[in-house]
C-alpha positions in Angstrom: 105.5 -16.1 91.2 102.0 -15.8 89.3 99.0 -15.4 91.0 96.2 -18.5 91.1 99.1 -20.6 91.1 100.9 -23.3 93.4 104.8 -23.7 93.8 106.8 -25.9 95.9 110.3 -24.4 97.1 113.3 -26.2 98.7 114.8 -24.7 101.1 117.6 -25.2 103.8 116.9 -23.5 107.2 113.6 -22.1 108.8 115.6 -18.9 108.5 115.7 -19.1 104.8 112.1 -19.1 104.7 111.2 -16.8 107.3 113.5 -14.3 105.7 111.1 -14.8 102.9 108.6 -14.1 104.5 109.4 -10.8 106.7 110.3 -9.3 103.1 106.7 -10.4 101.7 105.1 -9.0 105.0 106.7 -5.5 104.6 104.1 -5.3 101.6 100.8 -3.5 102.6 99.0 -4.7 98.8 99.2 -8.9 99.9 97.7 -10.7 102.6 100.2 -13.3 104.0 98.5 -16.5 105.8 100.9 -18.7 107.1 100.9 -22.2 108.6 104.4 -22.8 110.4 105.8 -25.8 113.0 107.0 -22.7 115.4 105.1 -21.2 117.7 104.3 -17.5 117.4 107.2 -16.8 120.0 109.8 -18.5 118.0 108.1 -16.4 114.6 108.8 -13.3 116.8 111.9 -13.4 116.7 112.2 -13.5 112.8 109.2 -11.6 111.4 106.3 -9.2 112.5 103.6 -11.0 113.9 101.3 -8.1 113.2 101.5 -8.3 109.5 101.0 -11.7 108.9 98.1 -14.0 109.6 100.2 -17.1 111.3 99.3 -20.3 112.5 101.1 -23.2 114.3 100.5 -26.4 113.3 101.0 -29.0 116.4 98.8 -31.3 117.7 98.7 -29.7 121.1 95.4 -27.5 121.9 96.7 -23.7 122.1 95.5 -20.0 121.4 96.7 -19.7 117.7 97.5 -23.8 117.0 95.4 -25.9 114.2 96.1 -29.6 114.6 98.0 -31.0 111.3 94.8 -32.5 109.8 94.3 -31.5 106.0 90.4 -31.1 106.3 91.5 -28.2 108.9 94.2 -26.6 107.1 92.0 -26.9 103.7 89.1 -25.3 105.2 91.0 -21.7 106.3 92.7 -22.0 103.0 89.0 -21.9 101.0 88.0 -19.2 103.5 90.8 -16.6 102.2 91.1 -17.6 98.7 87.5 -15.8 97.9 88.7 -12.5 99.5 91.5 -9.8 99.0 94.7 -10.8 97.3 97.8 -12.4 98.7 100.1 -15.6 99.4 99.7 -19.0 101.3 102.5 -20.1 103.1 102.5 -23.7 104.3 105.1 -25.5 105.8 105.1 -29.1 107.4 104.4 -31.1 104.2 106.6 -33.9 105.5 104.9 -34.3 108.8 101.8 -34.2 106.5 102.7 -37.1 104.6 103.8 -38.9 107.3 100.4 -38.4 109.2 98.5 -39.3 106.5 99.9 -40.9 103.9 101.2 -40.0 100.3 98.6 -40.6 98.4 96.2 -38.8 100.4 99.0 -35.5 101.0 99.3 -35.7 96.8 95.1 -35.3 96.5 95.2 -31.9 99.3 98.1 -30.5 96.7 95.6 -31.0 94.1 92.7 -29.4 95.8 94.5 -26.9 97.0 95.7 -25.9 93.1 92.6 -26.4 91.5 91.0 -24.1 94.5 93.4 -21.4 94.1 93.2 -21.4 90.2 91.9 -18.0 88.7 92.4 -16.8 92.3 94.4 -13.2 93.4 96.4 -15.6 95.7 99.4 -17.6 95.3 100.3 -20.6 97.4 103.8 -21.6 98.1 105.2 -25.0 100.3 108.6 -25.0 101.3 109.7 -28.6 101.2 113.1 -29.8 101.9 113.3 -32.5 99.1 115.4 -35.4 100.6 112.5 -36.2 102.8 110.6 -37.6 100.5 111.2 -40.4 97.8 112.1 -39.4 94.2 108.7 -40.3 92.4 106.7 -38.8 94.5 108.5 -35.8 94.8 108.2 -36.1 90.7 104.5 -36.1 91.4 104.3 -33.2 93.9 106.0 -31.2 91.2 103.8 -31.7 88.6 100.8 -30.7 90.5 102.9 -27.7 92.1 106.1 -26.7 90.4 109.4 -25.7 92.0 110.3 -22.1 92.3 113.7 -20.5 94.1 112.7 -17.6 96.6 113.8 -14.1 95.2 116.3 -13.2 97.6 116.3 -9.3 96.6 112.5 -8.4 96.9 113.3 -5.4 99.2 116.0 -3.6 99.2 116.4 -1.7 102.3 119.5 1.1 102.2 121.1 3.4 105.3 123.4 6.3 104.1 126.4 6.0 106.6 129.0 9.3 106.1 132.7 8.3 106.3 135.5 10.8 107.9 136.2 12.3 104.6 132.3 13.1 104.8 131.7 11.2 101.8 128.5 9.0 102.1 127.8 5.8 100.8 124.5 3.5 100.8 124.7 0.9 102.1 122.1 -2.6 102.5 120.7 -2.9 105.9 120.7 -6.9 105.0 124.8 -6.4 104.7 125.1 -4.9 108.2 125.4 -8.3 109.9 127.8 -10.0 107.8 128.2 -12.8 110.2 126.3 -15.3 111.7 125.3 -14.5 115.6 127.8 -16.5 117.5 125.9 -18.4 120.1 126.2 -18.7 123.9 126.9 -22.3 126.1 123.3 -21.0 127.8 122.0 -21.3 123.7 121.8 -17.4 123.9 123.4 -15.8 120.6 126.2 -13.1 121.8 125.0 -9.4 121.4 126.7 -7.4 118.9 126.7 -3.6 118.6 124.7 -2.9 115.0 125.8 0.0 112.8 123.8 3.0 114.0 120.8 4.1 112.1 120.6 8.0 111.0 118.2 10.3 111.6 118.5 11.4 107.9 115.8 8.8 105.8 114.9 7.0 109.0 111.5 5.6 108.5 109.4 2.7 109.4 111.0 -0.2 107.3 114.4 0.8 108.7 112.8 0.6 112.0 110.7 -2.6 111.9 114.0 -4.4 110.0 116.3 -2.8 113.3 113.5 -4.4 115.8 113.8 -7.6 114.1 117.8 -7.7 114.1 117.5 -6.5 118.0 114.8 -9.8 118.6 116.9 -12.1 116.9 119.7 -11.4 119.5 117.1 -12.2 122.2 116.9 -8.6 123.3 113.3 -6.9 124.7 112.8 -4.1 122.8 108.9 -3.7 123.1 109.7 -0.1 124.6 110.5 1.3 121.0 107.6 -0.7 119.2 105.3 2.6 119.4 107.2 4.6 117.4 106.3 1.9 114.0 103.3 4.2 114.3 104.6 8.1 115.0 105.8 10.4 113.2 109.8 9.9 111.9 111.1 12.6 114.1 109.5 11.3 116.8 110.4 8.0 116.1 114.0 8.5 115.4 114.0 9.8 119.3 113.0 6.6 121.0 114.8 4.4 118.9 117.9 7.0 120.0 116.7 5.7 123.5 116.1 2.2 122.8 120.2 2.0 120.8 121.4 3.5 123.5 120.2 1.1 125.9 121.3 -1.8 123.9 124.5 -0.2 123.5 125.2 -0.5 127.0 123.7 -4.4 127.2 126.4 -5.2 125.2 129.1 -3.7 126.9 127.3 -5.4 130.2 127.7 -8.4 128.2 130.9 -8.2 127.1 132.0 -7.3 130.9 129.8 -10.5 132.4 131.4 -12.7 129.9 135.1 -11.6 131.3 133.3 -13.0 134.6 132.4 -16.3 134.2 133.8 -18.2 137.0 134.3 -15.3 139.2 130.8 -15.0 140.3 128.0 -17.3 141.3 126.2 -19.7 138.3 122.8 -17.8 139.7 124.1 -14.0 139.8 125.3 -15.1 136.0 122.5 -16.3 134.9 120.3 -13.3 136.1 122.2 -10.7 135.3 122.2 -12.3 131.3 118.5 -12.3 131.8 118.2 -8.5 132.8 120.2 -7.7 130.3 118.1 -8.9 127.4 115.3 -7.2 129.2 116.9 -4.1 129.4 116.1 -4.0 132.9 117.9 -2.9 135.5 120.8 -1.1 133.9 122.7 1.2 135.9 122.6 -1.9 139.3 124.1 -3.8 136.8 126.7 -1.2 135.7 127.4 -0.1 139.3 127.8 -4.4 140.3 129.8 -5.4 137.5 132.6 -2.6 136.9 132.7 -1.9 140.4 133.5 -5.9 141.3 
């Protein structure tokens, strides 16, 4: 992806993307503006609001929301484009052309190519392809040409040791080989993640751990201070944090045993402590002891 340049990309899923994106936000040399349809607490759950600039395109009137109106979305665009170097990330380009017409969604491509020509920034817009019909998706591509997303930006590696003591690197990425199964609440089930070790624990290890945990629902703002200590330091409260979750899952695992053998209320709250990490050892001493 060449800088002062515009891309279309197709893509699948809003995880596809967003995966993207986390690996392009773990980069401290790019700025990364982003206009997404989710709101910032949905974007939690799959990237580090902190290191991207994000935006939620909807028409209601929010803290962090810009209507879907190309003048809008144009003007912040311009704004960045002068300073610092990075990408542009904006999504919605169907609900775009259904606001405001083809003709007038082809023209804001155009601007926003000839803008970011000779730039240090890149912009990119995820597009799933079917939406739209054939020759004017031939005419989008022309102005901004289809690129695939590298899936292998970062590669992000854990040294596990096996009995033998023989270690072995492993991708962080491969950990969760499986798709979260999800709850009948919607809730995906928590699963127990291979452990991190102390030896090469650092920061991306830590921020990519935080962002498996928040996918599973779980609040794990207690170990978000340690991003910024020292790795020793921060290997302790993410010992503290692991071992807390450890024991949410066993909870779990115990609470799902007793569906139908307790009250639809007591259920539901305990679920909800759980992914707060609240409340722990009431819910230990309730559960095994019933």
């Amino acid at each position: 992806m060449e800088k002062g340049h515009i891309y279309t990309t197709d893509f699948t899923s809003d995880e596809e993307i967003l995966s993207w994106i986390d690996r392009k936000s773990q980069s401290k040399d790019e700025h990364i503006l982003l206009f997404s349809r989710l709101p910032h607490r949905r974007l939690l759950e799959h990237i580090d609001i902190n290191s991207v600039e994000a935006y939620w395109l909807t028409e209601r009137v929010t803290e962090g929301a810009i209507l879907p109106e190309m003048d809008g979305i144009l003007e912040i665009i311009l704004n960045h484009l002068s300073n610092h170097t990075g990408v542009v990330i904006l999504e919605g380009l169907e609900w775009l052309v259904t606001k405001n017409g083809e003709d007038s969604t082809l023209s804001f491509v155009r601007k926003l190519r000839d803008s970011v020509h000779r730039s240090a920034w890149s912009i990119v817009l995820p597009i799933r392809a079917l939406a739209f019909e054939s020759l004017w998706l031939a005419r989008l591509r022309r102005e901004a040409p289809s690129m695939e997303l590298s899936k292998a930006e970062i590669d992000i590696e854990i040294e596990t040791f096996a009995d033998d003591g023989v270690s072995e690197m492993i991708a962080l990425d491969d950990v969760e080989v499986e798709p979260l199964e999800i709850l009948e609440d919607g809730s995906p089930r928590l699963i127990m993640l291979t452990r991190l070790p102390s030896v090469g624990f650092n920061e991306s290890l830590l921020r990519k751990r935080i962002l498996q945990w928040r996918r599973m629902g779980l609040d794990v703002s207690e170990v978000e201070p340690a991003l910024t200590m020292d790795s020793e330091d921060a290997y302790v409260l993410y010992a503290v944090v692991e071992e807390k979750v450890r024991r949410a899952v066993d909870l779990e695992r115990q609470l799902n045993q007793m569906t139908g053998s307790i009250s639809a209320t007591d259920e539901a709250t305990s679920r909800f402590r759980i992914r707060q990490l609240t409340g722990l050892d009431e819910l230990e001493n309730r559960l095994y002891r019933d």
